[in-house]
PDB file with one MODEL, atoms N, CA, C and O in Angstrom:
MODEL        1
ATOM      1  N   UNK A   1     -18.271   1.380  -3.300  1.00  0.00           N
ATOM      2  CA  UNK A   1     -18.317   2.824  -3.289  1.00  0.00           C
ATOM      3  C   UNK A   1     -19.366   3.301  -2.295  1.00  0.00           C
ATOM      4  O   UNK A   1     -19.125   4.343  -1.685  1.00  0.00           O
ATOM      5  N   UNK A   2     -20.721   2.530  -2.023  1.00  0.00           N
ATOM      6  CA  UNK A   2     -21.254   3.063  -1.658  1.00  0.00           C
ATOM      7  C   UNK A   2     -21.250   2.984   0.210  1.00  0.00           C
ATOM      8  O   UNK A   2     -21.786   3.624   1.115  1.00  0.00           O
ATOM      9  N   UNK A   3     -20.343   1.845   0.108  1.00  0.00           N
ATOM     10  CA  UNK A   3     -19.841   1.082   1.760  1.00  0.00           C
ATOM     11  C   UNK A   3     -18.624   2.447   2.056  1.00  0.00           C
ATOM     12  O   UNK A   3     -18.517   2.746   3.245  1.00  0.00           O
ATOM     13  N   UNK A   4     -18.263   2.776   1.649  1.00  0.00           N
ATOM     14  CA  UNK A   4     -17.621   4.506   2.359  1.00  0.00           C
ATOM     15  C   UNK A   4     -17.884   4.910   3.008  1.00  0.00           C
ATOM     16  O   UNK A   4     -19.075   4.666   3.200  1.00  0.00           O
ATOM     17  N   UNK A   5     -17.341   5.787   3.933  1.00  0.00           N
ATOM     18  CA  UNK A   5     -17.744   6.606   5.255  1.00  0.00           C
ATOM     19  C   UNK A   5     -17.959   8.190   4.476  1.00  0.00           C
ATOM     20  O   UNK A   5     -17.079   8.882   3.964  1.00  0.00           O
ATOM     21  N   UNK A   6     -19.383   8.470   4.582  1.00  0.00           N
ATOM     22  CA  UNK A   6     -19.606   9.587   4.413  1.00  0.00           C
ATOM     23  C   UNK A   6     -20.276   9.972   2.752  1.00  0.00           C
ATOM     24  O   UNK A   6     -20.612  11.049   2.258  1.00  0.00           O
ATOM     25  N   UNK A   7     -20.277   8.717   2.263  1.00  0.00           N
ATOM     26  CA  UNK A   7     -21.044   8.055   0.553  1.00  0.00           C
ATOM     27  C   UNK A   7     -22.358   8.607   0.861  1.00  0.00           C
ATOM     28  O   UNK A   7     -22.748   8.163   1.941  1.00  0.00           O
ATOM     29  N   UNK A   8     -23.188   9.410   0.317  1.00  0.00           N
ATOM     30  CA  UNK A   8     -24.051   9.763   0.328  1.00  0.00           C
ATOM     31  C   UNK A   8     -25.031   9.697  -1.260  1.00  0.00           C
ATOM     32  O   UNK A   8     -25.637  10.568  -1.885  1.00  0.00           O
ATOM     33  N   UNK A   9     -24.796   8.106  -1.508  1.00  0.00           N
ATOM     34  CA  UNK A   9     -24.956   7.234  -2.728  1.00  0.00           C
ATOM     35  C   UNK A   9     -26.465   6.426  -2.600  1.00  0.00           C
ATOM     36  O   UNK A   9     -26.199   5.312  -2.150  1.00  0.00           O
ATOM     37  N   UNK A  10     -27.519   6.513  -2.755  1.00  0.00           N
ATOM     38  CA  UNK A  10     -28.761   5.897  -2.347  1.00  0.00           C
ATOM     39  C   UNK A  10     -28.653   4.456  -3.416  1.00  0.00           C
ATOM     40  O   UNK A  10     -28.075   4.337  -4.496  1.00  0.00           O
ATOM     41  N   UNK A  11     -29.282   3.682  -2.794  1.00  0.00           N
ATOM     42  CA  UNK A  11     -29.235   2.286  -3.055  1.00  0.00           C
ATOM     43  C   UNK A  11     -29.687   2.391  -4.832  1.00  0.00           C
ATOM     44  O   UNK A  11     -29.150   1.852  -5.800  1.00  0.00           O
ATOM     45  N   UNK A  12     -30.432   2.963  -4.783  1.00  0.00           N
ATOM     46  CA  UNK A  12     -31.459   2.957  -6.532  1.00  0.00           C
ATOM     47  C   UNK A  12     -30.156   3.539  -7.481  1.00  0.00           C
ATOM     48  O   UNK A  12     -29.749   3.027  -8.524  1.00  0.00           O
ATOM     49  N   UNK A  13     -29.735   4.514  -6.942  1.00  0.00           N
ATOM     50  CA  UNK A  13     -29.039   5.573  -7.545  1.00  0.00           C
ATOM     51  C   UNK A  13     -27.432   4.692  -8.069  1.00  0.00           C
ATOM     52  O   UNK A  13     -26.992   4.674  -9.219  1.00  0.00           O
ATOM     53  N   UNK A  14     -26.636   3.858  -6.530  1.00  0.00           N
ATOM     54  CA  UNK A  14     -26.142   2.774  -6.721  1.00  0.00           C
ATOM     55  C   UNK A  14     -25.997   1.935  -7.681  1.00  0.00           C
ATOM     56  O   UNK A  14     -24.938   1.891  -8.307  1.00  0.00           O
ATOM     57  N   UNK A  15     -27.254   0.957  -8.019  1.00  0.00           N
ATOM     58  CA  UNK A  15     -27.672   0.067  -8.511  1.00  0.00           C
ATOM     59  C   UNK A  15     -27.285   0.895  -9.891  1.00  0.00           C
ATOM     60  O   UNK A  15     -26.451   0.238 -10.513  1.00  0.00           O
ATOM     61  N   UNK A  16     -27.672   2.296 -10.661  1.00  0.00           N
ATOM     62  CA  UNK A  16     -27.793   2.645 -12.105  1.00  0.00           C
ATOM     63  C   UNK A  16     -26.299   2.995 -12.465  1.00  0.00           C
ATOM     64  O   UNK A  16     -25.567   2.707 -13.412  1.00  0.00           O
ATOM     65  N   UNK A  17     -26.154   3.729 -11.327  1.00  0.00           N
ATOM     66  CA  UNK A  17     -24.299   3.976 -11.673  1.00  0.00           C
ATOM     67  C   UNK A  17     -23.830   2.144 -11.729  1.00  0.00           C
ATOM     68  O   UNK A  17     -22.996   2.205 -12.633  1.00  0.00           O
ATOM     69  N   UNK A  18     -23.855   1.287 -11.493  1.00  0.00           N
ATOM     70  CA  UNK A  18     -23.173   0.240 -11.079  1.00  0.00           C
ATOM     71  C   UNK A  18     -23.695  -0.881 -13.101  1.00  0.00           C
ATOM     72  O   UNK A  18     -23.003  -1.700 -13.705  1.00  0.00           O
ATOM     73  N   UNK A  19     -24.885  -0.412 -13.401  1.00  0.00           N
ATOM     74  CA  UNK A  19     -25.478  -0.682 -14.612  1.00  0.00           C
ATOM     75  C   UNK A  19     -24.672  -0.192 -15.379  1.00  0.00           C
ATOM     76  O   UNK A  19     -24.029  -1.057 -15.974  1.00  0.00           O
ATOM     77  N   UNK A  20     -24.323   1.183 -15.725  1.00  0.00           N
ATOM     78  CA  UNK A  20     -23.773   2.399 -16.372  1.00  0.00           C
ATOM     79  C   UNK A  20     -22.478   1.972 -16.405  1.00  0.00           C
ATOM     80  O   UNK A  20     -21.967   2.039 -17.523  1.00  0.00           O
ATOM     81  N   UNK A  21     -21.588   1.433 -15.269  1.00  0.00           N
ATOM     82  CA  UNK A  21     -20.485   1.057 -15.694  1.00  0.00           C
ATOM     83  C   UNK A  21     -19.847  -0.366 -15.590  1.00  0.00           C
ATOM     84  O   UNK A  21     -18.735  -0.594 -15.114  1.00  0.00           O
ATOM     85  N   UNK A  22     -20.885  -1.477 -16.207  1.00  0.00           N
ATOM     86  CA  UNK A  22     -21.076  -2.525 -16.904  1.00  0.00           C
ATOM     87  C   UNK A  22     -21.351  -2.542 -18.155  1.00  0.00           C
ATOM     88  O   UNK A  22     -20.791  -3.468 -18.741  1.00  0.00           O
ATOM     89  N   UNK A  23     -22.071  -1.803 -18.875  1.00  0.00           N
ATOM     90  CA  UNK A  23     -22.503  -1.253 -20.109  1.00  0.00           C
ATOM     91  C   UNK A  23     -21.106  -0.968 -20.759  1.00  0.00           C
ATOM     92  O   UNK A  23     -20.445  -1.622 -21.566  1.00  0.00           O
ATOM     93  N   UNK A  24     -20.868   0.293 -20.103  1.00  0.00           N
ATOM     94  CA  UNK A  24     -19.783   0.935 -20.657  1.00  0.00           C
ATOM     95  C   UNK A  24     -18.267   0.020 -20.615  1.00  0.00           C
ATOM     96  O   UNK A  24     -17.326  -0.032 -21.407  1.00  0.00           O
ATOM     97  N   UNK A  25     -18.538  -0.656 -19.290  1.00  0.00           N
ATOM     98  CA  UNK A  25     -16.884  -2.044 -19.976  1.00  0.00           C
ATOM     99  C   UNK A  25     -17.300  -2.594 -21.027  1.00  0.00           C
ATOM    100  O   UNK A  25     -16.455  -2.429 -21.908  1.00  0.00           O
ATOM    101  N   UNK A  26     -18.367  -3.292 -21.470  1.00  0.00           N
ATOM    102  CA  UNK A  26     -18.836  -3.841 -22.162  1.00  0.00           C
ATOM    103  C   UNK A  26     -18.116  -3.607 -23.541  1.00  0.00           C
ATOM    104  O   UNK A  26     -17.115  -4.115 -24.047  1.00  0.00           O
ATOM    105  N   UNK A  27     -19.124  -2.515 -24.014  1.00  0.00           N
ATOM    106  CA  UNK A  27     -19.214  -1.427 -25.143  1.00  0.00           C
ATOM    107  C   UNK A  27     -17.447  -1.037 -25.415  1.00  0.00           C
ATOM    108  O   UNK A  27     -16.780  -0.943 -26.446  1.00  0.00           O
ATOM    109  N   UNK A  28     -17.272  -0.952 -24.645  1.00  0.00           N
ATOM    110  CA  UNK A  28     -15.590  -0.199 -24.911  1.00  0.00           C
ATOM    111  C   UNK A  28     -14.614  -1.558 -24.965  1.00  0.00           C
ATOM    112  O   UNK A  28     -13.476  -1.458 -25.424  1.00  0.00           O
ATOM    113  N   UNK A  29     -15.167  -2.934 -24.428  1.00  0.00           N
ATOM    114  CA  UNK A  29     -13.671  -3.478 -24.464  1.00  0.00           C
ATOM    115  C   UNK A  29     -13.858  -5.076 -25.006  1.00  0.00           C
ATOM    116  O   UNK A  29     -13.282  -6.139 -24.772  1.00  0.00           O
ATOM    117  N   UNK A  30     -15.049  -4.622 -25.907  1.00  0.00           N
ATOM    118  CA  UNK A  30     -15.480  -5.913 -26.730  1.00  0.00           C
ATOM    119  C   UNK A  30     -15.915  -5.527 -28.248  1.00  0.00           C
ATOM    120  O   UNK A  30     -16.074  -4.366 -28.624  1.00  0.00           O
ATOM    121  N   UNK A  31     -16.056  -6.497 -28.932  1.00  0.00           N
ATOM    122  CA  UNK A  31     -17.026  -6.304 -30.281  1.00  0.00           C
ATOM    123  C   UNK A  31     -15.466  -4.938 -31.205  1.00  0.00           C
ATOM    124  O   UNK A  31     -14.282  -4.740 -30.933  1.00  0.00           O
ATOM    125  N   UNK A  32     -16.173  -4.514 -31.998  1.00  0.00           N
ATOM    126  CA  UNK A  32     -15.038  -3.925 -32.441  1.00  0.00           C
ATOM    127  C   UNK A  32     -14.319  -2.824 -31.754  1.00  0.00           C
ATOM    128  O   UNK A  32     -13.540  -2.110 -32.386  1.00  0.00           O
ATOM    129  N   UNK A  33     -14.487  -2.698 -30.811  1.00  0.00           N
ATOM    130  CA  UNK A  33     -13.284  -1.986 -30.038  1.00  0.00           C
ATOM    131  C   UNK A  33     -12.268  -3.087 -28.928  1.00  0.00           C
ATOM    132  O   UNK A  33     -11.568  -2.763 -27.968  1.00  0.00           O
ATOM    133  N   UNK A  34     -12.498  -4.256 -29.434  1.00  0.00           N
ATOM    134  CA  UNK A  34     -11.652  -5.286 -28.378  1.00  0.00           C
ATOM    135  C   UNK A  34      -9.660  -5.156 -28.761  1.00  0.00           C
ATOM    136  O   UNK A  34      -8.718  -5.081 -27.972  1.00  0.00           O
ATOM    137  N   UNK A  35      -9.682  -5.176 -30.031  1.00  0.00           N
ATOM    138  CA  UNK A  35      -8.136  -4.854 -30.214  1.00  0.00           C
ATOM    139  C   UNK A  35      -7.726  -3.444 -29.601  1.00  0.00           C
ATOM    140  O   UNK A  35      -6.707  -3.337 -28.919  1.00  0.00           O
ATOM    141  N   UNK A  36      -8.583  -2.341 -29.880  1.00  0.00           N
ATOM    142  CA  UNK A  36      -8.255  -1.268 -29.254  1.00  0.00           C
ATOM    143  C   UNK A  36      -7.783  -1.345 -28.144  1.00  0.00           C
ATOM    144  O   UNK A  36      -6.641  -1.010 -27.829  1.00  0.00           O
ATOM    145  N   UNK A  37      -8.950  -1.974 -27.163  1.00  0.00           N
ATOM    146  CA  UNK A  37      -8.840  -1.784 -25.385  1.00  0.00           C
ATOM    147  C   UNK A  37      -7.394  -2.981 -25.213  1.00  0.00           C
ATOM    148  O   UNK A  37      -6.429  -2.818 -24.466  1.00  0.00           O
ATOM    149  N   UNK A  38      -7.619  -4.068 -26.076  1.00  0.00           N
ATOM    150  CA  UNK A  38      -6.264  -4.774 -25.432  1.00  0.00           C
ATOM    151  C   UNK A  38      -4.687  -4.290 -25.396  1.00  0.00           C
ATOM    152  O   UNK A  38      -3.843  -4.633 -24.568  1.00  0.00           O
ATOM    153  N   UNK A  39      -4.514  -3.375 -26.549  1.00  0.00           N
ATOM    154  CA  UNK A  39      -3.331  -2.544 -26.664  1.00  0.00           C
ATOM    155  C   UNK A  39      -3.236  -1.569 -25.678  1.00  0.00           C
ATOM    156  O   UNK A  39      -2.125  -1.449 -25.162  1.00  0.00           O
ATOM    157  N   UNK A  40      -4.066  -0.897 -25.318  1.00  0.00           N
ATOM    158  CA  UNK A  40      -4.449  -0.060 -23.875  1.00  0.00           C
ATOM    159  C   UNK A  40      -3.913  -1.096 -22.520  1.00  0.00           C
ATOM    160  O   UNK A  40      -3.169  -0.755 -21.601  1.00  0.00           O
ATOM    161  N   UNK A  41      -4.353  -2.025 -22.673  1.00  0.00           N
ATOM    162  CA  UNK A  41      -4.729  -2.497 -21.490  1.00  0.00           C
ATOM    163  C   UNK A  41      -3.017  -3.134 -21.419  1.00  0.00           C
ATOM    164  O   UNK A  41      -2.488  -3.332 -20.326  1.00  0.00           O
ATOM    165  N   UNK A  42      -2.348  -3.381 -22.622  1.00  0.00           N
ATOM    166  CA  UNK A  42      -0.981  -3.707 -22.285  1.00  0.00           C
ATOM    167  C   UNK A  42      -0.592  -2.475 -21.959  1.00  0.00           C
ATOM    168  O   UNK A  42      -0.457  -2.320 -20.745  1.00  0.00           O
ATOM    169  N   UNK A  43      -0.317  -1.347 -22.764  1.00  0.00           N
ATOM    170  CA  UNK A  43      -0.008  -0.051 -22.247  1.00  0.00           C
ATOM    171  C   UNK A  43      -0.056   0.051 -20.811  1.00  0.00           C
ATOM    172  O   UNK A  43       1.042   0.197 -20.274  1.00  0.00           O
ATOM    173  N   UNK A  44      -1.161   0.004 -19.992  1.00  0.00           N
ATOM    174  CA  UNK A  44      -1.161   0.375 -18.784  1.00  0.00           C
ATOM    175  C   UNK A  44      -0.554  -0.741 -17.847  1.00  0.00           C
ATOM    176  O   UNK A  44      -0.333  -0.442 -16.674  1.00  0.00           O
ATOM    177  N   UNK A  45      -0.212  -2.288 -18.401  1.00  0.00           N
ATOM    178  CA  UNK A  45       0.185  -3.021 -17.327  1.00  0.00           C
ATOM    179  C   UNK A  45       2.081  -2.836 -17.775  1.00  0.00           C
ATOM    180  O   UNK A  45       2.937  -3.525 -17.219  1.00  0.00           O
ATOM    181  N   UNK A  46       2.409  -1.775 -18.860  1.00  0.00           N
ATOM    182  CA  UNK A  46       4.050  -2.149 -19.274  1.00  0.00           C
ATOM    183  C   UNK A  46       4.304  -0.772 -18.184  1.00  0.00           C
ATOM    184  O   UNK A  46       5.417  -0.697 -17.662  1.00  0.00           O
ATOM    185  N   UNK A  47       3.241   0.324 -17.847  1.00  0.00           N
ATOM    186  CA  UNK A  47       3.669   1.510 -16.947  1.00  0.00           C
ATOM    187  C   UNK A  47       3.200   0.777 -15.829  1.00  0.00           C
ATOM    188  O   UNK A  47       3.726   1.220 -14.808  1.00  0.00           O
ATOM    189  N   UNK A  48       2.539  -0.029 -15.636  1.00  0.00           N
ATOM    190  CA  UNK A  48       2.631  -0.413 -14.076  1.00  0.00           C
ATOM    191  C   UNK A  48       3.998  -1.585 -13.533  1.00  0.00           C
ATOM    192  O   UNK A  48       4.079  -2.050 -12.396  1.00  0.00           O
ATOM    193  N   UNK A  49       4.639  -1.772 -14.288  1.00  0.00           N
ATOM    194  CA  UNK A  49       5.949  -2.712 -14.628  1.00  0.00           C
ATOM    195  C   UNK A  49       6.698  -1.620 -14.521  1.00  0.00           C
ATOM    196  O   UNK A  49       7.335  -1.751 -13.476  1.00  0.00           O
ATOM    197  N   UNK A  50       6.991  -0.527 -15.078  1.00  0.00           N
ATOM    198  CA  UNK A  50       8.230   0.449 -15.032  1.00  0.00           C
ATOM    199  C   UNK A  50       8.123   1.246 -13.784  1.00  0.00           C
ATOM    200  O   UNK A  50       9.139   1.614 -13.195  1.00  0.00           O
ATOM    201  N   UNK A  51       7.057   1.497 -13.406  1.00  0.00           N
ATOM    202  CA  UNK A  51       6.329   2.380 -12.084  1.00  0.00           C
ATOM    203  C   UNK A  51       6.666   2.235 -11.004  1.00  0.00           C
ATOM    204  O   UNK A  51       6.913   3.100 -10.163  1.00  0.00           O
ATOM    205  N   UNK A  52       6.728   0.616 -10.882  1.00  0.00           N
ATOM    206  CA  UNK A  52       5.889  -0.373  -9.564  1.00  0.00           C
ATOM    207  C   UNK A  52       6.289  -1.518  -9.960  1.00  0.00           C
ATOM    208  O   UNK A  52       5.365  -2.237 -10.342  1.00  0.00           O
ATOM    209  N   UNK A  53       7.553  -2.074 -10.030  1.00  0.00           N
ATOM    210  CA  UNK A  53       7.922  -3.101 -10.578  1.00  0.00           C
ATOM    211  C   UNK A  53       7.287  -4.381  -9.151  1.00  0.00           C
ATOM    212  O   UNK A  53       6.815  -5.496  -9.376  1.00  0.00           O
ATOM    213  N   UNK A  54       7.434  -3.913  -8.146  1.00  0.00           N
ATOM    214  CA  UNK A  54       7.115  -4.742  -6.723  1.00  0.00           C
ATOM    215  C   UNK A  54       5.492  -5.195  -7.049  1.00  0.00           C
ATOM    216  O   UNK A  54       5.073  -6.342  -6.889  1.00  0.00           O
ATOM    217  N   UNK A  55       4.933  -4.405  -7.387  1.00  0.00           N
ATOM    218  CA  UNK A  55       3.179  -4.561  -7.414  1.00  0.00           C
ATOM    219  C   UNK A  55       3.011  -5.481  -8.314  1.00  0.00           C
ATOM    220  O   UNK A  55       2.262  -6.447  -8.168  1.00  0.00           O
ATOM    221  N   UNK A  56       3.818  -5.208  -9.485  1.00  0.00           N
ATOM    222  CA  UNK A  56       3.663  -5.928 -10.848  1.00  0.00           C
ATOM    223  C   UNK A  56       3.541  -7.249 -10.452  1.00  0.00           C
ATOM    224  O   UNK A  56       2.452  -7.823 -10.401  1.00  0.00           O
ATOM    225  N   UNK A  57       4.626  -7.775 -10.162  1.00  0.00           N
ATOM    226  CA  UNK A  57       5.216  -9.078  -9.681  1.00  0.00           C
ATOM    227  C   UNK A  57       4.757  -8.969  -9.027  1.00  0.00           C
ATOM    228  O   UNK A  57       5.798  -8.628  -8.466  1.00  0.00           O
ATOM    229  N   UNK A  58       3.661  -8.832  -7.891  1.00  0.00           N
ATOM    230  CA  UNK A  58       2.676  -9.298  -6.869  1.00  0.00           C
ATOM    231  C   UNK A  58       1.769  -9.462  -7.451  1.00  0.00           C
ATOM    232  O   UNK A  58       1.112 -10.366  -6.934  1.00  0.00           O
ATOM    233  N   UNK A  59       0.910  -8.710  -9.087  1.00  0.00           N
ATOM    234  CA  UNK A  59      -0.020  -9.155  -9.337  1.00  0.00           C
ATOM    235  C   UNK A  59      -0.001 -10.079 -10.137  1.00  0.00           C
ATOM    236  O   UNK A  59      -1.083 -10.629 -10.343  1.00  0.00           O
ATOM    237  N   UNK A  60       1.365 -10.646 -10.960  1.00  0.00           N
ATOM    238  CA  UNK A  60       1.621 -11.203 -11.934  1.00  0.00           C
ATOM    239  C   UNK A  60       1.444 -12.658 -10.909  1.00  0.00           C
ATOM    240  O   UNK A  60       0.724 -13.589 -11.272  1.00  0.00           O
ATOM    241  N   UNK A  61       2.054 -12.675  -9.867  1.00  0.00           N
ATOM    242  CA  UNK A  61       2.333 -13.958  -9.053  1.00  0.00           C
ATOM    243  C   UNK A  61       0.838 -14.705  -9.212  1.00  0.00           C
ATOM    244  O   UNK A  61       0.396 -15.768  -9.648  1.00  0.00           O
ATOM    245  N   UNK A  62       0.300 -13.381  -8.537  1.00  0.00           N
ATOM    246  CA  UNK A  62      -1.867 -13.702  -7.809  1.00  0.00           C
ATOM    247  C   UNK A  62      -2.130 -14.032  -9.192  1.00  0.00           C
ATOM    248  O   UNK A  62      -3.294 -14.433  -9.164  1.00  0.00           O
ATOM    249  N   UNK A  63      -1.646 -14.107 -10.602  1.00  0.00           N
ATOM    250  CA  UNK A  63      -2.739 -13.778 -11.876  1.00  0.00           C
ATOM    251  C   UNK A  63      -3.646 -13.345 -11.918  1.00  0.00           C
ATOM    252  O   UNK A  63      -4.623 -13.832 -12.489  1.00  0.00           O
ATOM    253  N   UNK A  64      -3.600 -11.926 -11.120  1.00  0.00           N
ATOM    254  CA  UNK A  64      -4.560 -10.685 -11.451  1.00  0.00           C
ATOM    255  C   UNK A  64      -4.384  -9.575 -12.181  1.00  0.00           C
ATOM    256  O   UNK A  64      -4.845  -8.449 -11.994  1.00  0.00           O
ATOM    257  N   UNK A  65      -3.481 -10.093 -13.265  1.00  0.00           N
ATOM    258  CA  UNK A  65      -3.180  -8.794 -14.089  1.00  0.00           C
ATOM    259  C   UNK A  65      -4.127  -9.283 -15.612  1.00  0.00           C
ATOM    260  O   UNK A  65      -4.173  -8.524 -16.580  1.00  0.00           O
TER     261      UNK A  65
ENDMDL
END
């Protein structure tokens, strides 16, 4: 984010946003919210299958889904 043309993101400032949303994967997609986020997380890969069936099967191939 902060490698952008025109990011006007200071390194410190960087670094806390980049903390902030490590925390927050954390917190949201472990411990007792882990069944939650995994039903989500199928949700969003069964609309990226109906969407984008080409992408799917490109990420399914890489096993980056």
């Amino acid at each position: 984010m902060m490698n952008k043309p025109g990011c006007n993101i200071e390194k410190k400032d960087g670094k806390a946003i980049w903390e902030f949303l490590a925390h927050d994967s954390v917190a949201r997609k472990t411990g007792p919210n882990a069944a939650k986020w995994a039903a989500h997380r199928k949700g969003l890969i069964e609309q990226l299958k109906a969407k984008d069936h080409k992408r799917y099967e490109e990420l399914k191939e890489a096993k980056d889904l």
